[in-house]
C-alpha positions as CSV (number, residue, x, y, z in Angstrom):
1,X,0.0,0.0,0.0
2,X,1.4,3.5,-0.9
3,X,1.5,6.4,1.3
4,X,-1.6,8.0,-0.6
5,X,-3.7,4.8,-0.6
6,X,-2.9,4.5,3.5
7,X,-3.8,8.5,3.9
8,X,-7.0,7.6,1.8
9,X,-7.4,4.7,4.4
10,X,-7.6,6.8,7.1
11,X,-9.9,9.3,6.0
12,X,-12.5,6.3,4.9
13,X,-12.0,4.5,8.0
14,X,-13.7,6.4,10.7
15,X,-17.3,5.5,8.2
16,X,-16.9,2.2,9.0
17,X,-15.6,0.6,5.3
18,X,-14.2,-2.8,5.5
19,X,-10.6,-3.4,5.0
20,X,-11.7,-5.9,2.1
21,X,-14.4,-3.1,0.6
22,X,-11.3,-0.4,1.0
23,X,-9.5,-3.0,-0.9
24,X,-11.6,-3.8,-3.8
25,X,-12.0,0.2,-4.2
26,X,-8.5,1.0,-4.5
27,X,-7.9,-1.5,-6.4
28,X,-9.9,0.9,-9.1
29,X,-8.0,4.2,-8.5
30,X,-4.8,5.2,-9.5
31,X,-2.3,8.3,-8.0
32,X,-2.4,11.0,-10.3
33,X,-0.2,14.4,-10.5
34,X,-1.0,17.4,-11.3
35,X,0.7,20.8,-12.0
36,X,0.0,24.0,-10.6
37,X,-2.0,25.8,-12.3
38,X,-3.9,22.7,-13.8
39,X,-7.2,22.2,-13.7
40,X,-8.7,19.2,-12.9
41,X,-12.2,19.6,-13.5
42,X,-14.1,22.1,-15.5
43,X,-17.0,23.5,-14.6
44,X,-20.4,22.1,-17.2
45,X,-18.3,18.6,-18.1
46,X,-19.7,15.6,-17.2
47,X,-17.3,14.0,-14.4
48,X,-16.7,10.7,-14.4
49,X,-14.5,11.3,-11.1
50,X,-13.8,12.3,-7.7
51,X,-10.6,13.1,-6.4
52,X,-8.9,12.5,-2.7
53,X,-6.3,15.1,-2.4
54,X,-3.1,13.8,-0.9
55,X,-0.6,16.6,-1.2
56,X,-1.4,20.0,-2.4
57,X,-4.3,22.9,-2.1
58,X,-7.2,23.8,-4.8
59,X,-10.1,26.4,-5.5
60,X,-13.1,25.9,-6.4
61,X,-14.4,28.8,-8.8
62,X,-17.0,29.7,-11.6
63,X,-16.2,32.6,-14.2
64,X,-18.7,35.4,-14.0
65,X,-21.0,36.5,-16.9
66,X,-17.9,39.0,-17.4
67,X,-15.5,36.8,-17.4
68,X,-14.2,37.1,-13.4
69,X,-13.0,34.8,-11.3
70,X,-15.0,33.7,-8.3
71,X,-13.6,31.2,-5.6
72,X,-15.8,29.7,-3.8
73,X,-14.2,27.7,-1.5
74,X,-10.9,25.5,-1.5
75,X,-9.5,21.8,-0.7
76,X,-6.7,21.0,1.2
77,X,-5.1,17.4,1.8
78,X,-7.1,14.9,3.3
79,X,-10.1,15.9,1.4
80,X,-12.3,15.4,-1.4
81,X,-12.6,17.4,-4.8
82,X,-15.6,16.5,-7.3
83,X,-16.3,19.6,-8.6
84,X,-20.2,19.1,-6.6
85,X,-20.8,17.3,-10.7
86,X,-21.4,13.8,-8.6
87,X,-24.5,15.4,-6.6
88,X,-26.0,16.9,-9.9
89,X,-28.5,14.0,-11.0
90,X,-30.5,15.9,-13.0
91,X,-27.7,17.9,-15.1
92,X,-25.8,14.0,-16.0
93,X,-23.1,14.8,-13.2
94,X,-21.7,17.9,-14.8
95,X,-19.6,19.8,-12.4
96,X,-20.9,23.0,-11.0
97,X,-17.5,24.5,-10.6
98,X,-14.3,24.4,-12.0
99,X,-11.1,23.0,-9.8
100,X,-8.0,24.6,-10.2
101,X,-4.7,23.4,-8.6
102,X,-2.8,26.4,-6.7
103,X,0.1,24.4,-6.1
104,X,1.4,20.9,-7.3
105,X,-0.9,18.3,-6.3
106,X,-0.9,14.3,-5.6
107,X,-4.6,12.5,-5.5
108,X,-6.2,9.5,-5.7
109,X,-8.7,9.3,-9.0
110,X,-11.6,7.7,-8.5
111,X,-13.6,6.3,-10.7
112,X,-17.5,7.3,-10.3
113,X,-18.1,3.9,-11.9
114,X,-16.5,2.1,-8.7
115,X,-18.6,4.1,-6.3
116,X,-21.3,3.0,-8.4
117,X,-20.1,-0.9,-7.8
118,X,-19.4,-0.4,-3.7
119,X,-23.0,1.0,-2.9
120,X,-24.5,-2.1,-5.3
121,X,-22.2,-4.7,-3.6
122,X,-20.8,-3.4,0.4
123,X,-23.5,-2.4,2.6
124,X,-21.3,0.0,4.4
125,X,-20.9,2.1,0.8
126,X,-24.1,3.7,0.9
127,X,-24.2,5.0,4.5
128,X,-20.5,6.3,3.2
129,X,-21.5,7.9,0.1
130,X,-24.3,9.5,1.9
131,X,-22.5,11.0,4.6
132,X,-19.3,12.5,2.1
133,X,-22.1,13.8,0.3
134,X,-23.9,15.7,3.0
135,X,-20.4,17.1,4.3
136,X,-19.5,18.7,1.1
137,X,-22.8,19.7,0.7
138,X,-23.1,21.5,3.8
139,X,-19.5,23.2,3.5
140,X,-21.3,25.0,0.6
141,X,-23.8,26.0,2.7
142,X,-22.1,27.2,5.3
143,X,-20.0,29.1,3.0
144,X,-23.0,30.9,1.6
145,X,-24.4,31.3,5.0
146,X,-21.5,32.9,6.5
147,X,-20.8,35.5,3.8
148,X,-24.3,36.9,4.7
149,X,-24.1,36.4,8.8
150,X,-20.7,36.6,9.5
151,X,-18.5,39.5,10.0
152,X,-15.1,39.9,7.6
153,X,-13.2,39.3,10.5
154,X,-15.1,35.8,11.7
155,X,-15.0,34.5,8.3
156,X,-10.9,35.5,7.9
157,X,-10.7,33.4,11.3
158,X,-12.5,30.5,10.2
159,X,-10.6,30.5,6.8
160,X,-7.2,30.3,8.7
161,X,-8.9,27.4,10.7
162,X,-10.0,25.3,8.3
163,X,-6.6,26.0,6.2
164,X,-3.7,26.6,7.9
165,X,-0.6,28.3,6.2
166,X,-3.4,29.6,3.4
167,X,-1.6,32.3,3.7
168,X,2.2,30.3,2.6
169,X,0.2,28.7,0.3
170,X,-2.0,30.5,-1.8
171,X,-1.8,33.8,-3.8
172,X,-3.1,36.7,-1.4
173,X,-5.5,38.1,-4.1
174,X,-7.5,34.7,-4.4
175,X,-7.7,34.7,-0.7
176,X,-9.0,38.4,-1.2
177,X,-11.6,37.7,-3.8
178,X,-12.9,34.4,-1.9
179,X,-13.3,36.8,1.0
180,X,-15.0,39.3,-1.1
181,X,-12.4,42.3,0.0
182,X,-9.8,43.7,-1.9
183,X,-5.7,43.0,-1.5
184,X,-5.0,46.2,0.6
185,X,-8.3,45.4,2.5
186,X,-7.1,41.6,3.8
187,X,-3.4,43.3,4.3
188,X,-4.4,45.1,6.6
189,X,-7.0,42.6,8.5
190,X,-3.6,40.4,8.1
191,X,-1.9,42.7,10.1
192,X,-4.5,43.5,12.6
193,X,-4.7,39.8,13.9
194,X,-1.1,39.5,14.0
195,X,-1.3,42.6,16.8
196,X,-3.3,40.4,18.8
């Protein structure tokens, strides 16, 4: 077992998968790399995949009727990308948003097809499915949520929460713009906090 498959392992485990259902499920996957500045799914393709990120960050954005850039949220290791295509039934699993690497990334590809196979043939798949669905649902949610309740300053916190080093890691003005402030703006919330 590679490093990736264990660190997939371990974020599967805690929903109760089998080791011989995690077997059969790996054994459809394969370790991918991409680039920075790749991206991995485009937003109105039909995905045929989901992705386990094992080393690297992503955003999650949608151009704007002008042509703009508009991050919505991003993915750090230990987590799953899929573009929200594999919860859109009724529009054949085309991804909502488009996935963009910010710095070089291992995953684990996974075929949507061998989802597909575990929920017909492991009992525990469904209950799985169900829940990793319902999580990344509810991240959009809360995102949406908090950008109308939520001061700047509580949703700045919670970003360097959920992501530490963002700030190492990704390009201040796409922190910025999924804040919904300008550059000079979060410099100077950036230097606020460190005050504190």
């Amino acid at each position: 077992m590679t490093k990736s498959d264990y660190k997939f392992k371990k974020f599967i485990e805690p929903f109760g998968l089998t080791d011989s259902d995690f077997d059969l499920l790996i054994n459809y996957c394969e370790i991918v790399q991409f680039r920075k500045g790749d991206i991995v799914i485009h937003e109105g393709v039909k995905q045929n995949h989901i992705y386990f990120i094992c080393k690297g960050i992503i955003r999650n954005f949608v151009l704007s009727q002008k042509g703009e850039i508009i991050t919505y949220g991003f993915r750090m290791e230990d987590m799953l990308i899929t573009g929200y295509g594999l919860h859109n039934f009724k529009n054949e699993f085309k991804a909502l948003v488009s996935v963009e690497c910010l710095e070089p990334c291992e995953m684990i590809k996974i075929p949507l097809t061998a989802l597909k196979f575990m929920e017909e043939n492991s009992k525990d798949a469904q209950k799985i499915a169900r829940h990793l669905a319902e999580v990344h649902c509810v991240e959009l949610v809360k995102f949406i949520i908090s950008a109308d309740t939520k001061s700047l300053i509580e949703r700045y916190d919670n970003l360097e929460k959920l992501f530490p080093n963002i700030h190492q890691r990704v390009p201040q003005h796409i922190i910025a713009g999924y804040l919904r402030i300008s550059r000079v703006h979060l410099s100077r919330i950036k230097k606020s906090r460190l005050k504190l």
